[in-house]
KEMI-664267 format. One record per residue (C-alpha): x, y, z; residue in one letter; chain; residue number from 1. Coordinates in pm, 1 decimal, padded with zeros to 6 digits. Layout:
KEMI-664267
+----------+----------+----------+------+-------+------+
!       xx !       yy !       zz ! nuvo ! lumfi ! volo !
+----------+----------+----------+------+-------+------+
!        X !        Y !        Z !    A !     A !  NUM !
...
+----------+----------+----------+------+-------+------+
***
This chain:
KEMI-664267
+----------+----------+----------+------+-------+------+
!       xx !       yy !       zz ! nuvo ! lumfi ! volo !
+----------+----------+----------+------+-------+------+
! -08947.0 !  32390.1 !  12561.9 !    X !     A !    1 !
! -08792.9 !  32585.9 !  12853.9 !    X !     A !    2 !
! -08941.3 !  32897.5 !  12977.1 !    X !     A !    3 !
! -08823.6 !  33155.6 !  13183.5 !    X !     A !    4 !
! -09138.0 !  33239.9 !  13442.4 !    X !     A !    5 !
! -09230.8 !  33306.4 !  13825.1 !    X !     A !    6 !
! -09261.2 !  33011.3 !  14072.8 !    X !     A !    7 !
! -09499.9 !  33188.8 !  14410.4 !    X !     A !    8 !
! -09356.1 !  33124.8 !  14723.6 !    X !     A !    9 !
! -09408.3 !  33280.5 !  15043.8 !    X !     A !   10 !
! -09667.0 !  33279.1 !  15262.3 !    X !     A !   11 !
! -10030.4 !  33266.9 !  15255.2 !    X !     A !   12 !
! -10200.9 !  33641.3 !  15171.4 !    X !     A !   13 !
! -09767.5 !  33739.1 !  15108.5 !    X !     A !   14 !
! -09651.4 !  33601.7 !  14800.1 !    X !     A !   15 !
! -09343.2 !  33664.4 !  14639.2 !    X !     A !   16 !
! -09229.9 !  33464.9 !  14339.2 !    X !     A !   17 !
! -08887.0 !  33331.7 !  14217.7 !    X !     A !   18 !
! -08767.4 !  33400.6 !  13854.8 !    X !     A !   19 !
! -08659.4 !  33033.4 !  13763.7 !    X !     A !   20 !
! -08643.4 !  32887.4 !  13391.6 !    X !     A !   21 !
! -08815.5 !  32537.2 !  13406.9 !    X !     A !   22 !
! -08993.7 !  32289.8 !  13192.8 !    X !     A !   23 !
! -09285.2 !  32434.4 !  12971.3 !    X !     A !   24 !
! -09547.1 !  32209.8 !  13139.6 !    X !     A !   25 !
! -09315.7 !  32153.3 !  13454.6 !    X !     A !   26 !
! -09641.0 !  32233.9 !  13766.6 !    X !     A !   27 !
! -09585.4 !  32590.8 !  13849.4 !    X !     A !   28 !
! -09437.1 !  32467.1 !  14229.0 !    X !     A !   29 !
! -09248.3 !  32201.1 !  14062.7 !    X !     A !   30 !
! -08897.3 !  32108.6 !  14010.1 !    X !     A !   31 !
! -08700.8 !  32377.2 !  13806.3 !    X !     A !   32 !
! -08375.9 !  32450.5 !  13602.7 !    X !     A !   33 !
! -08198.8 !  32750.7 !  13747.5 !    X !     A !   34 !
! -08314.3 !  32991.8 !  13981.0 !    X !     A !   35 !
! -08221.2 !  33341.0 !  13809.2 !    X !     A !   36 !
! -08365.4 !  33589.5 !  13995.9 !    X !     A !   37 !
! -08679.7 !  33740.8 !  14249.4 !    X !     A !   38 !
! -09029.3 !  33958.7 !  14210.8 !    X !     A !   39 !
! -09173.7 !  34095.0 !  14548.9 !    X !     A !   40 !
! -09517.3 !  34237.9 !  14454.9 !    X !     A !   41 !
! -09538.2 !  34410.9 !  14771.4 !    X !     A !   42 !
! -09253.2 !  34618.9 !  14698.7 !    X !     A !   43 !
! -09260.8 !  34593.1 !  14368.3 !    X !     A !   44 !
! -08904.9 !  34479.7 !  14369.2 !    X !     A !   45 !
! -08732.5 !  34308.8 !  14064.4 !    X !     A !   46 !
! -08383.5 !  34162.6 !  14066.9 !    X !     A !   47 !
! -08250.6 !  33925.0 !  13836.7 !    X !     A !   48 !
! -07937.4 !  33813.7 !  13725.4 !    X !     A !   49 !
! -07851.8 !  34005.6 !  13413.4 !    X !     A !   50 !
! -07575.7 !  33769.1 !  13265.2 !    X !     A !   51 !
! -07768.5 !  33453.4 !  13370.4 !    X !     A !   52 !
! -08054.4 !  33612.2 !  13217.2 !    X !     A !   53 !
! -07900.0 !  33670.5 !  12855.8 !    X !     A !   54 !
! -07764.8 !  33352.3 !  12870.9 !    X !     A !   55 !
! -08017.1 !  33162.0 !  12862.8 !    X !     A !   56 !
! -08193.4 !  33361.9 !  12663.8 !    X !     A !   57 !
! -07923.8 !  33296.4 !  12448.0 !    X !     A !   58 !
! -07996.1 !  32984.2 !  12419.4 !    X !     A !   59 !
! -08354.6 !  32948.3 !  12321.0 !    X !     A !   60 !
! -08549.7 !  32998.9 !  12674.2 !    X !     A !   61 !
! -08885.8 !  33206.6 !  12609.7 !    X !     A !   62 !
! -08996.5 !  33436.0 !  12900.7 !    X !     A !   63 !
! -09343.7 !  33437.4 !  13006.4 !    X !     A !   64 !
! -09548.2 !  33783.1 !  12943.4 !    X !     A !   65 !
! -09510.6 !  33892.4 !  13256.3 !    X !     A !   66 !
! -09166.8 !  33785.9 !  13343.2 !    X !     A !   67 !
! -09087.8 !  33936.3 !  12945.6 !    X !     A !   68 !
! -09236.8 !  34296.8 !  13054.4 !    X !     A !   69 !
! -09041.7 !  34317.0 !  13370.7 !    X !     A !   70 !
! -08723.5 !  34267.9 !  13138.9 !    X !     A !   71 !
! -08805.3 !  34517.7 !  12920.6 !    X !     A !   72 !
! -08900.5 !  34771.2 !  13158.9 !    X !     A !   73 !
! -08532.0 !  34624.9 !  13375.0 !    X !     A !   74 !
! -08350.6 !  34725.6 !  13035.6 !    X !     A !   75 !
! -08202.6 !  34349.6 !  12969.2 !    X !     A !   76 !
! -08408.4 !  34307.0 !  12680.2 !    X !     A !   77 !
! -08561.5 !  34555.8 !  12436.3 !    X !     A !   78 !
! -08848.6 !  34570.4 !  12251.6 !    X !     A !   79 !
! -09239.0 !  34646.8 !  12345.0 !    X !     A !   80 !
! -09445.5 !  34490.9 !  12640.9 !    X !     A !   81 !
! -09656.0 !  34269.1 !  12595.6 !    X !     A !   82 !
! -10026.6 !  34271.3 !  12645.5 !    X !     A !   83 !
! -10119.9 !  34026.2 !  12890.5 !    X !     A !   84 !
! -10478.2 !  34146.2 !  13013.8 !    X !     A !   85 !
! -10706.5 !  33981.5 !  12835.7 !    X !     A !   86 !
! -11157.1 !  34029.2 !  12854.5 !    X !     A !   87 !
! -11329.9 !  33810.7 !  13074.2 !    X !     A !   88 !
! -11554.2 !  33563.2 !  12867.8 !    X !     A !   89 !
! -11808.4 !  33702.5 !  13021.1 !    X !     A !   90 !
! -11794.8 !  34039.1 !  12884.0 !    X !     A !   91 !
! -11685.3 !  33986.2 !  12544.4 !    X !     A !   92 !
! -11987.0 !  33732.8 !  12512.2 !    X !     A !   93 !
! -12248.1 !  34032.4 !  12654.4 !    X !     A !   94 !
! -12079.7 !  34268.4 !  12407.6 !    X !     A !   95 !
! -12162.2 !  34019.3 !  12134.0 !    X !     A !   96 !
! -12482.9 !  33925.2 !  12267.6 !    X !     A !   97 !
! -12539.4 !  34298.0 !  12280.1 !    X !     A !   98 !
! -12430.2 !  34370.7 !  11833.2 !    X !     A !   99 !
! -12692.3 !  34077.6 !  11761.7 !    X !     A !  100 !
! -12942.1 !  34251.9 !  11926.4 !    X !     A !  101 !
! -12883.1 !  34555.9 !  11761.0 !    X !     A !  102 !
! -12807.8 !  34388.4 !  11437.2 !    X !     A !  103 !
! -13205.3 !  34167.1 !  11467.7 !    X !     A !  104 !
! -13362.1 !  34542.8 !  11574.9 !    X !     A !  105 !
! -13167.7 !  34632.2 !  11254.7 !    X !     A !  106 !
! -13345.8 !  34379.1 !  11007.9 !    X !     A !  107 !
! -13759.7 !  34428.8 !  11083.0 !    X !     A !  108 !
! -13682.5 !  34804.2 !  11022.2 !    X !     A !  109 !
! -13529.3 !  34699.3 !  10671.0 !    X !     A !  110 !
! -13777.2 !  34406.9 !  10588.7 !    X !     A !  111 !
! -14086.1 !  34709.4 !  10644.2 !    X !     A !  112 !
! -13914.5 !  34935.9 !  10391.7 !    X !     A !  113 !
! -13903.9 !  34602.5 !  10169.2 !    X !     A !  114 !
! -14284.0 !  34559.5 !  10239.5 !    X !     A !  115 !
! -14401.5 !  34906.4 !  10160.0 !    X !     A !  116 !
! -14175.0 !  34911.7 !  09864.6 !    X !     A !  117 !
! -14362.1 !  34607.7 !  09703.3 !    X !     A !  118 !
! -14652.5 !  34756.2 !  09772.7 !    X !     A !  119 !
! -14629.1 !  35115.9 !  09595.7 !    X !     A !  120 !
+----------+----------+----------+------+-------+------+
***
């Protein structure tokens, strides 16, 4: 499956990425298809081909999230962005940790009320 995503280049602590459509599980600095556009970060600069683009959207490539949202927000494309931020692990398994606790604090209160209940 092709996909239409950024390949880093530049240098080291100055990246800026190309906007190529390669190989699904081509390595990110590996060989590619067609190189359709740039994305500066730094600038926050975005500049793609816009018949290129549609063209090979056209013909079945998938963007990446990212590369997706910057269409959208270009105009090429429409519909919503994407949601690409995601929890850490490490958060989402304290804020589970964190509803068993509460839900354990939660049971000794309901097994007294059982107890005294019995007992009347």
């Amino acid at each position: 499956m092709l996909k239409l995503r950024l390949q880093r280049r530049g240098k080291r602590n100055y990246a800026t990425y190309r906007v190529v459509v390669a190989e699904q599980h081509a390595p990110v600095k590996g060989r590619f298809i067609a190189d359709v556009g740039w994305y500066n970060p730094h600038t926050n600069e975005f500049n793609v081909d816009e018949a290129v683009v549609k063209e090979w959207l056209a013909k079945g490539v998938q963007p990446s999230d990212t590369v997706h949202n910057f269409l959208v927000t270009k105009g090429i494309i429409k519909g919503e962005k994407v949601t690409i931020w995601r929890p850490k692990k490490k958060e989402a398994a304290a804020e589970q940790k964190k509803e068993a606790d509460q839900k354990e604090a939660q049971k000794p209160a309901e097994e007294k009320e059982a107890k005294t209940k019995e007992t009347k």
